[in-house]
Backbone bond lengths (Angstrom), bond angles and torsions (degrees), N, CA, C in turn:
res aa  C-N    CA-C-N  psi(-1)  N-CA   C-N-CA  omega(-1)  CA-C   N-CA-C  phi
1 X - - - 1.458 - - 1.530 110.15 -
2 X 1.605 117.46 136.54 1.504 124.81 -176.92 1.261 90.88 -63.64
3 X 1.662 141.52 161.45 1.164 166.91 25.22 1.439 124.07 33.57
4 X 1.194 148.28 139.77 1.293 152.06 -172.77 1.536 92.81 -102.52
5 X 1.617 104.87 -124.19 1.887 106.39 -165.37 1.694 91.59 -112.63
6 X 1.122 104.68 -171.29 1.842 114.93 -151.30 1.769 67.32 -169.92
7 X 1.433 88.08 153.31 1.626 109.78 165.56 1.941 102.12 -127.91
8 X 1.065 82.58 166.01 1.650 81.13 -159.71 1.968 97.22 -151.87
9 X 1.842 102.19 93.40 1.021 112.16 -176.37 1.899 107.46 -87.47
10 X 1.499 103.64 125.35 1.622 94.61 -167.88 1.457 83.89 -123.71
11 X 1.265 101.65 110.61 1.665 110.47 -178.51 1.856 103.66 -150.73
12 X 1.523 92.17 154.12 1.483 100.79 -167.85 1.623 98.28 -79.05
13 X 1.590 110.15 171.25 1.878 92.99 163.90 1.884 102.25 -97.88
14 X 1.441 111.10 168.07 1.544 132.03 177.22 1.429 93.40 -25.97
15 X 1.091 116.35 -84.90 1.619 141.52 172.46 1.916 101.61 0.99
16 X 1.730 106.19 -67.93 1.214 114.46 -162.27 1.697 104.60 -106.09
17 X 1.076 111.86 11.94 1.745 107.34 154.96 1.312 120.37 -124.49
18 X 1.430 113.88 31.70 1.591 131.90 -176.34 2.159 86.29 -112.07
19 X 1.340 90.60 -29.47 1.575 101.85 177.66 1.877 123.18 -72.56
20 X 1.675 80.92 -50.65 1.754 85.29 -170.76 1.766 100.95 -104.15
21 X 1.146 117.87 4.35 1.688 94.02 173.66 1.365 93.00 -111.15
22 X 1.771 108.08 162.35 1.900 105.09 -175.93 1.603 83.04 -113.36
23 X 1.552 95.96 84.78 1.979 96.87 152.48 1.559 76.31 -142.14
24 X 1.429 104.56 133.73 1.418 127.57 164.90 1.619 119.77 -74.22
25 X 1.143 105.43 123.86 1.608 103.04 178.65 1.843 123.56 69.85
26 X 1.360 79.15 38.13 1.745 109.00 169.01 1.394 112.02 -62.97
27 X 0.956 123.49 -60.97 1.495 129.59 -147.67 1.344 120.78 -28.95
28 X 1.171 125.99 -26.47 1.486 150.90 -150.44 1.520 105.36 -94.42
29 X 1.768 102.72 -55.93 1.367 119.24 161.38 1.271 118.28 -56.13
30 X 0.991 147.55 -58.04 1.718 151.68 -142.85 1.943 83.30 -98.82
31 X 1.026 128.72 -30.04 1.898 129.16 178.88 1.513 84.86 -48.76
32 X 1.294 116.33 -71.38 1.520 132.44 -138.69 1.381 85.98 -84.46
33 X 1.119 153.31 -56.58 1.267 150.96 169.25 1.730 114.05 -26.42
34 X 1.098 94.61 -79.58 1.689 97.41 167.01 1.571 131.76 -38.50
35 X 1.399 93.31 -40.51 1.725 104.27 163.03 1.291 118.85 -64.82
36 X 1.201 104.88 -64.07 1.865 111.66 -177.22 1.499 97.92 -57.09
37 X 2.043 142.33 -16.83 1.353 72.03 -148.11 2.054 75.99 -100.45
38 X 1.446 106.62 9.58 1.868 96.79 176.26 1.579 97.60 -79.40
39 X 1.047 132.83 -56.68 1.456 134.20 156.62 1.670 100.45 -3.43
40 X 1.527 140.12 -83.69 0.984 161.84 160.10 1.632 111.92 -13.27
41 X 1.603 112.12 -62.97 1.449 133.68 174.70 1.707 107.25 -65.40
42 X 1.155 135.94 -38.32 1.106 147.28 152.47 1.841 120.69 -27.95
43 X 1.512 96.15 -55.44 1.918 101.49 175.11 1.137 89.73 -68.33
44 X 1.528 155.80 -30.44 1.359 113.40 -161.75 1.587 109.67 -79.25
45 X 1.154 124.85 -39.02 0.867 147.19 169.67 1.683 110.83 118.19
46 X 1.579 110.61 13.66 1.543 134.77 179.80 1.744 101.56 -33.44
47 X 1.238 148.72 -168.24 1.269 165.21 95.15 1.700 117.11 -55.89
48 X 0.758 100.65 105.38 1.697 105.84 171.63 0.981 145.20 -111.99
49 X 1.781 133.54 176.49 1.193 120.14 -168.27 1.112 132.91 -163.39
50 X 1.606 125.33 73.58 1.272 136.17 -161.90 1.874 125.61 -70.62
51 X 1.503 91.84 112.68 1.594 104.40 -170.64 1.976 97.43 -107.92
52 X 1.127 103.01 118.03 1.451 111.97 -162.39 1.485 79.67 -99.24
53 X 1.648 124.24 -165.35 1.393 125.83 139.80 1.207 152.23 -65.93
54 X 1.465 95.56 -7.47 1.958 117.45 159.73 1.286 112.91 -64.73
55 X 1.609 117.23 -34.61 1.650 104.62 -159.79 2.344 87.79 -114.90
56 X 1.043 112.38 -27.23 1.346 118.59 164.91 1.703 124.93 -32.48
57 X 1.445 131.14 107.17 1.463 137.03 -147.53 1.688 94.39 -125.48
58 X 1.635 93.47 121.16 1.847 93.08 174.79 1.303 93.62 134.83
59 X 1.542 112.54 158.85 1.484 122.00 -172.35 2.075 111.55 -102.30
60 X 1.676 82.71 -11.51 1.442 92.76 -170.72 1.477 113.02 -126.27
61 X 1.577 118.13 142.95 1.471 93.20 173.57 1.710 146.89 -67.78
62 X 1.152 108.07 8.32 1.817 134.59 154.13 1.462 106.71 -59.03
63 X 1.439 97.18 -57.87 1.367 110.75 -167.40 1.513 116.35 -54.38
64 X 1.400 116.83 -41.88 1.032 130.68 -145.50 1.732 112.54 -95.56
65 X 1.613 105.16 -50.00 1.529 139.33 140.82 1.781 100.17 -25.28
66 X 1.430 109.85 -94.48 1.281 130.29 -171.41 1.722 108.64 -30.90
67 X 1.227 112.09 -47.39 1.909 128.57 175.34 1.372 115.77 -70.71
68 X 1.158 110.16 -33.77 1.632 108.35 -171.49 1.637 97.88 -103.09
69 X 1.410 135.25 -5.04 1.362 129.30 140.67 1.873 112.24 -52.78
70 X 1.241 95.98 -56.85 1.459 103.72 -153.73 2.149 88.89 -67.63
71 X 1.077 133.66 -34.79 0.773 150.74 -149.02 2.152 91.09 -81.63
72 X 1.474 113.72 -51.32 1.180 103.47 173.27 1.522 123.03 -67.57
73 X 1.692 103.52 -32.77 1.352 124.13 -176.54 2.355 108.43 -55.04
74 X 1.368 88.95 -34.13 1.867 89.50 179.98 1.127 96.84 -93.52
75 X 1.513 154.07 -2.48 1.362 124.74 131.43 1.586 141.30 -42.65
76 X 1.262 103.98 -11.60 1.335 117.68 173.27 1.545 107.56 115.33
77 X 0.962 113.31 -26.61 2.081 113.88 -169.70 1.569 90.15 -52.34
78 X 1.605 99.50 155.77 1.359 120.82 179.83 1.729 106.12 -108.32
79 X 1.007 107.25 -40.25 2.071 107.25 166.53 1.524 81.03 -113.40
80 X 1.846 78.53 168.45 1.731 114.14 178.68 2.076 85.62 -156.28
81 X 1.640 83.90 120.50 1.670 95.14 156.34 1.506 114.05 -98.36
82 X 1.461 116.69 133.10 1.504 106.84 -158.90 1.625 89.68 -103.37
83 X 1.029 136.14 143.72 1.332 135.01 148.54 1.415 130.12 -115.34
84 X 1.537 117.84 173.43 1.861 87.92 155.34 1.833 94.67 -133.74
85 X 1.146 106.08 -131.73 1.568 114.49 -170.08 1.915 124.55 -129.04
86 X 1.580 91.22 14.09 1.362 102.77 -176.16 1.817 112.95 -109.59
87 X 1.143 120.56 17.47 1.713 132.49 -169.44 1.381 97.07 -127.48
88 X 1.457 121.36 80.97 1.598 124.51 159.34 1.407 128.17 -59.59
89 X 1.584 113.69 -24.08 1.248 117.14 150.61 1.665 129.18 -51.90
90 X 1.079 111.56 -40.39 1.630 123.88 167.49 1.403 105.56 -3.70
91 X 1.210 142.86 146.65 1.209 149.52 120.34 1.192 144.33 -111.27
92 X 1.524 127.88 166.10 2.295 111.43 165.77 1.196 83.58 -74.51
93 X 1.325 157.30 61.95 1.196 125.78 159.87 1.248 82.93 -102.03
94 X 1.858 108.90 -60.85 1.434 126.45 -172.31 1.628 111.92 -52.44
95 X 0.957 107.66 -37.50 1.717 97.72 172.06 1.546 117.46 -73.14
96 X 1.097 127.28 -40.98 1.495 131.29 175.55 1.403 118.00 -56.00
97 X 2.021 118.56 -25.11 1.075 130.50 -165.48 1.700 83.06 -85.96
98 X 1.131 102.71 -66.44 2.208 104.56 -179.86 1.461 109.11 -40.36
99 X 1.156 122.10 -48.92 1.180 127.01 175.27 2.057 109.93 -43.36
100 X 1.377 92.72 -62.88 1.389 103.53 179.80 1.822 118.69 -58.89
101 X 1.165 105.60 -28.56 1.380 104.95 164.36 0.927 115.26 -70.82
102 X 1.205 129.97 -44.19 1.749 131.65 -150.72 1.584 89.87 -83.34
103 X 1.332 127.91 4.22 1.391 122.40 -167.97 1.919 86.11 -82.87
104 X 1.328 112.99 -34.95 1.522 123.46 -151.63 1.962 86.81 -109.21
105 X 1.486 115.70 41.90 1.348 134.28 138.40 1.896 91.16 54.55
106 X 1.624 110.93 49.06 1.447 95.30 177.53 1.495 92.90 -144.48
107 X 1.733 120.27 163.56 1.086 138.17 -141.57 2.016 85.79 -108.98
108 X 1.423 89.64 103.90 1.878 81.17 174.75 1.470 107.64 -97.51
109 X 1.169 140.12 156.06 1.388 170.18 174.87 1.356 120.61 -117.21
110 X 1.223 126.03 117.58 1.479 132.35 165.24 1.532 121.01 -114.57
111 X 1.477 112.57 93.27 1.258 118.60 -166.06 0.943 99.17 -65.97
112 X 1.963 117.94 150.86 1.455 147.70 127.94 1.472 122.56 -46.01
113 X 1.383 126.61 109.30 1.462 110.19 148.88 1.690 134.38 -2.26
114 X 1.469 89.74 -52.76 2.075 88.92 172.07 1.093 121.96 -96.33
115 X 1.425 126.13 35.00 1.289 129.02 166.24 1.977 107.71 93.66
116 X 1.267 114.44 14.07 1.444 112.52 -164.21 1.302 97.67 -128.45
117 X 1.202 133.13 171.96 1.325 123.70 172.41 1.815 130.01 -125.49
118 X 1.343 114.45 147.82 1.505 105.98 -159.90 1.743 92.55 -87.76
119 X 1.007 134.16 -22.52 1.095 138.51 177.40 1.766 142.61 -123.92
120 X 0.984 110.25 111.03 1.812 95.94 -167.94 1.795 99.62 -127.40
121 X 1.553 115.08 129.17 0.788 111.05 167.34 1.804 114.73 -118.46
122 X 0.984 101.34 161.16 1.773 103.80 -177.99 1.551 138.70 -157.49
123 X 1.362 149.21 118.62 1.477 145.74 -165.87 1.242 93.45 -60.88
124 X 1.420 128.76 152.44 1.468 148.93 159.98 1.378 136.86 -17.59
125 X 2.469 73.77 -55.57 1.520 102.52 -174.70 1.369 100.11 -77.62
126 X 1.150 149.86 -51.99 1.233 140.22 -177.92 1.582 138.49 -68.95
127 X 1.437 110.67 10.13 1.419 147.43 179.43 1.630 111.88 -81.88
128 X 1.214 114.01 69.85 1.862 102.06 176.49 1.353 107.53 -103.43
129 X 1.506 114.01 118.77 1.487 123.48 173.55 1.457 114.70 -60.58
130 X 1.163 119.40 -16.05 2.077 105.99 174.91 1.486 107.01 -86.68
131 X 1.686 104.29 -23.27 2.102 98.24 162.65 1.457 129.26 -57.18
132 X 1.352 103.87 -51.12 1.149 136.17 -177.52 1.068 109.42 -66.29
133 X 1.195 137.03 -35.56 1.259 107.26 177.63 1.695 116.74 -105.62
134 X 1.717 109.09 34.90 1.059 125.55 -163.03 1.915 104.40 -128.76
135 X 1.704 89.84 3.54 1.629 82.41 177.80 1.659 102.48 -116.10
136 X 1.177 98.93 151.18 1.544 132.09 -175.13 1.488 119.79 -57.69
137 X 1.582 95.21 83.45 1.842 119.20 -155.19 1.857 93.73 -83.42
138 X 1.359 97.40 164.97 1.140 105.15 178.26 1.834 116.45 37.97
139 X 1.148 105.01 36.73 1.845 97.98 175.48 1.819 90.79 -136.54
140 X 1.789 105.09 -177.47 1.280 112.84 -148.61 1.643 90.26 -88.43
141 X 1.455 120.15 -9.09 1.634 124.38 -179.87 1.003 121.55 -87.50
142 X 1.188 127.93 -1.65 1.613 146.15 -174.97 1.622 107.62 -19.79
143 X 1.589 82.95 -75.00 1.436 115.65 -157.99 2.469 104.10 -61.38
144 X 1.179 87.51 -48.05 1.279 102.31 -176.36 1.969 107.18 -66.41
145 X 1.456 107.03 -25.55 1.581 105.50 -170.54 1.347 99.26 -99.63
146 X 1.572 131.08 -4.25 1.561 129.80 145.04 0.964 117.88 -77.68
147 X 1.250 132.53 -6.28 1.473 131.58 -176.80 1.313 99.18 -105.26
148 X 1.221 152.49 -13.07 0.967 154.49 132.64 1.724 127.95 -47.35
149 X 1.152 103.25 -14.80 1.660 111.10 -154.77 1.857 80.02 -104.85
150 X 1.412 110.18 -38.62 1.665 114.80 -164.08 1.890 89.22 -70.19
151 X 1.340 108.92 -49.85 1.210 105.96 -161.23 1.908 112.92 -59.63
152 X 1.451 113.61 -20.29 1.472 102.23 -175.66 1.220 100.91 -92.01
153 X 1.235 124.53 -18.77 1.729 124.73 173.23 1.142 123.60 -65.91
154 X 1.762 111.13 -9.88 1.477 114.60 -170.90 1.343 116.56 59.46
155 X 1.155 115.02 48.84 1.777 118.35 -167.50 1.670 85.80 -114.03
156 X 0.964 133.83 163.99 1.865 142.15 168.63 1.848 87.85 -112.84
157 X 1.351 102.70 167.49 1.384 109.08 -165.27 1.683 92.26 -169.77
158 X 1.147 102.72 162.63 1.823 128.44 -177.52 1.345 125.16 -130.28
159 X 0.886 114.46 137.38 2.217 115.26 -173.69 1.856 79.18 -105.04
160 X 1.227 82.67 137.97 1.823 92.99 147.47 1.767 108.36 -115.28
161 X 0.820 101.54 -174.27 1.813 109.95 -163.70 1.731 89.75 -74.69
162 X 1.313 88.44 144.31 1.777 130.65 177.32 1.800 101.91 -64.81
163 X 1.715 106.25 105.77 1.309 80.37 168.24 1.224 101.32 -121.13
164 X 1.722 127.77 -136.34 1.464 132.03 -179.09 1.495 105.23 -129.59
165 X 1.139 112.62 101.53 1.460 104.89 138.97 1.887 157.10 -63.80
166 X 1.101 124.28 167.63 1.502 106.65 -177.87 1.559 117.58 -123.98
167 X 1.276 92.37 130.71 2.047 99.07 -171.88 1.793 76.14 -143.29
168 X 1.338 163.45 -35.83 1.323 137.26 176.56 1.236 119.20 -126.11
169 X 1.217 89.25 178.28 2.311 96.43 173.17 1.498 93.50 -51.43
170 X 1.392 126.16 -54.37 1.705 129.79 -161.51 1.344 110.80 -50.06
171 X 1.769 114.40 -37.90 1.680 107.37 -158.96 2.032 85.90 -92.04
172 X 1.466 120.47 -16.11 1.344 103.67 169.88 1.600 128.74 -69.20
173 X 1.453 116.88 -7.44 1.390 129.96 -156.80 1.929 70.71 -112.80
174 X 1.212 136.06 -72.52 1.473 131.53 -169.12 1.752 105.86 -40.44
175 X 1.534 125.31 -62.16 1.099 115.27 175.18 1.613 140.81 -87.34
176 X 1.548 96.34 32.65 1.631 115.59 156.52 1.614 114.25 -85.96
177 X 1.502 111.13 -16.27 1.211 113.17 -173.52 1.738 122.73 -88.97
178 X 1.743 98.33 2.44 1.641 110.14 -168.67 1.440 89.25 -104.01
179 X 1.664 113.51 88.96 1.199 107.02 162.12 1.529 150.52 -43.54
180 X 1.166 131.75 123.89 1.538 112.19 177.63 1.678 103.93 98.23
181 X 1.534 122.52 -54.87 1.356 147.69 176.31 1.173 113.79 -32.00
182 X 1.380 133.30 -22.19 1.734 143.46 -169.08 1.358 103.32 -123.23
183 X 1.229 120.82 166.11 1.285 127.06 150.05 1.578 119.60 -77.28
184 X 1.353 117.88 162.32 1.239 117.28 168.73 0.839 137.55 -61.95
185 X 1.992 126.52 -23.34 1.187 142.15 -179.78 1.537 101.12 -77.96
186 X 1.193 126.76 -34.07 1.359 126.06 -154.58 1.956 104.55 -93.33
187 X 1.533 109.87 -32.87 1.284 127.96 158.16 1.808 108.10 -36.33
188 X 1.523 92.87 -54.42 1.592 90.17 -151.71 1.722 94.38 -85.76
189 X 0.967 102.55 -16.78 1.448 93.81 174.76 1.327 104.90 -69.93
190 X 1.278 112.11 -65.36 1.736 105.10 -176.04 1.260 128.50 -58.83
191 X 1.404 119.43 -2.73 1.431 134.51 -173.10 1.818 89.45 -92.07
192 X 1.115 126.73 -34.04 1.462 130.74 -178.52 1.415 113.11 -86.81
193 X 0.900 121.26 -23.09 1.764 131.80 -169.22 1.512 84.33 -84.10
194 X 1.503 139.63 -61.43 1.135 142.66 -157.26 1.473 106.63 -71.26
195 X 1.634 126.97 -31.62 1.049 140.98 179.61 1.992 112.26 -50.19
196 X 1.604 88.53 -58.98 1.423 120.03 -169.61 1.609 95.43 -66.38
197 X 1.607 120.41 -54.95 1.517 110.93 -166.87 1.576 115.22 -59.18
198 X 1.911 103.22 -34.67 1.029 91.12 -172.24 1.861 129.27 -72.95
199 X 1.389 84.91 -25.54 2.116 100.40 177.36 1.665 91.01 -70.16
200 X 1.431 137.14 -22.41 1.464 104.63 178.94 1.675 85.33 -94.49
201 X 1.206 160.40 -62.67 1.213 122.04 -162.40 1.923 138.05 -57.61
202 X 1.581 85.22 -12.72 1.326 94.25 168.30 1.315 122.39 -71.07
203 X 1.475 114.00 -55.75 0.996 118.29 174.04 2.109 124.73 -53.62
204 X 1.172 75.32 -37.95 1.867 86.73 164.60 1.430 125.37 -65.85
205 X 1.696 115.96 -22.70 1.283 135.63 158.17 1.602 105.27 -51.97
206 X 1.157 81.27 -77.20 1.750 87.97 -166.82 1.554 133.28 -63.20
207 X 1.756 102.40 7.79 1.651 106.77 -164.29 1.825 69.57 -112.96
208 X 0.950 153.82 -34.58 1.443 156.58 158.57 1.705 99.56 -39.46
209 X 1.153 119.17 -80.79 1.386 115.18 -156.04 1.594 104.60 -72.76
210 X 1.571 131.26 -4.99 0.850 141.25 -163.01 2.388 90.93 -99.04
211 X 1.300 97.20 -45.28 1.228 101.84 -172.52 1.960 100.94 -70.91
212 X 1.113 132.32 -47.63 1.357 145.41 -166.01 1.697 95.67 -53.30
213 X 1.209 102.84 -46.20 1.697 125.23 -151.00 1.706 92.96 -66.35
214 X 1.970 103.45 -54.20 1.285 107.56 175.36 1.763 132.43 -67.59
215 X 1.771 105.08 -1.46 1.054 111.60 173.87 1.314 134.61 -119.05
216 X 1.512 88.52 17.46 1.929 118.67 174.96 1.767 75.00 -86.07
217 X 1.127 145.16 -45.76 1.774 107.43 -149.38 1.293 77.65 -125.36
218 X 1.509 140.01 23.65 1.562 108.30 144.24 1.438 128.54 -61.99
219 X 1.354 143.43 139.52 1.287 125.46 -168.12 1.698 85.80 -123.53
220 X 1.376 126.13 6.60 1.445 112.30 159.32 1.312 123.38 -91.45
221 X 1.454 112.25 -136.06 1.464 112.20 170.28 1.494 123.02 -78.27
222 X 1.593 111.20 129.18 1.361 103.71 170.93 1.639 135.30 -40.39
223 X 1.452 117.73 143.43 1.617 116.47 -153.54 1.843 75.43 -90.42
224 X 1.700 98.00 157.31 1.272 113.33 161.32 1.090 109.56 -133.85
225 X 1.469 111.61 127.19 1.522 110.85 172.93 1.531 109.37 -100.08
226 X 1.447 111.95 166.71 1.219 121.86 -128.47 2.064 84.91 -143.10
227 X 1.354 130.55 79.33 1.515 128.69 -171.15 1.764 85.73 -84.09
């Protein structure tokens, strides 16, 4: 039996993006992240399908992405909205709108700020796993070398609006500035995460310029510190 669309949340757990993103003292963030964004998938009233890195197959992230598409696709669904768990802006609005395209058999895209995208939706038929796992994942061309891939297939395709995702301290200081766009819980978290990074880099400043200072008038052997 055909299937309609499936959403297909491909997100790491707290645990393993406290690992792979460099914002220190995440954990708290990426908890609440993960919640809000099935919380989120829930209003549409979509079917969904969370592939963490336990159930995630492949040595690479193409690999892994590329399998757990194909993987919703032999359940029978005819679209798959791909998401992950780092776009707090996200909404059902934005998924219901992908949804609604993909009704009119076209490949929607929801660009990232860094050139990658927080959202990809796509028909079955236009899904080939030896492409896919041949385009240029995780880099700032992402978005532009699928749009290329749609364009020789003769497929038509849709952008939804550009939002921001989070991979550093930088894109947390960028998306304090999208008013209204977050929740409040997720604000105050990142308003605290930024608090905390900055007193440990300060403080890491100053045990540096404090150490340099003491090794302008050492006249023995240079001190080595030992992090």
């Amino acid at each position: 039996m055909k299937k309609n669309t499936a959403v297909l949340i491909f997100a790491n757990s707290s645990e393993k993006e406290l690992i792979e993103k460099s914002i220190p003292s995440s954990f708290q963030l990426f908890e609440k992240l993960n919640t809000l964004v099935q919380e989120t998938v829930r209003k549409t009233g979509l079917p969904y399908f969370l592939m963490t890195e336990n159930e995630q197959i492949g040595s690479s992230f193409g690999e892994r992405f590329t399998n757990a598409i194909q993987q919703i696709f032999d359940k029978g669904y005819e679209n798959i909205i791909s998401i992950g768990n780092d776009t707090p802006q996200l909404s059902a609005a934005h998924l219901q709108k992908a949804n609604h395209l993909l009704s009119e058999n076209k490949i929607v895209l929801g660009p990232s700020r860094d050139g990658g995208f927080y959202l990809m939706g796509i028909h079955r038929s236009l899904f080939k796993k030896e492409q896919f796992l041949k385009l240029s994942w995780q880099t700032r061309g992402l978005v532009k070398c699928v749009e290329r891939l749609i364009y020789r297939s003769g497929a038509s395709s849709c952008r939804l609006e550009t939002l921001q995702d989070i991979d550093t301290s930088e894109d947390l200081r960028s998306i304090l500035h999208v008013f209204g766009a977050i929740s409040s819980e997720i604000r105050t978290i990142i308003v605290h995460l930024l608090k905390s990074n900055f007193l440990f880099f300060k403080k890491e400043e100053n045990l540096k310029k404090t150490t340099y200072a003491h090794c302008f008038y050492n006249k023995g052997s240079p001190i080595i510190l030992h992090y």
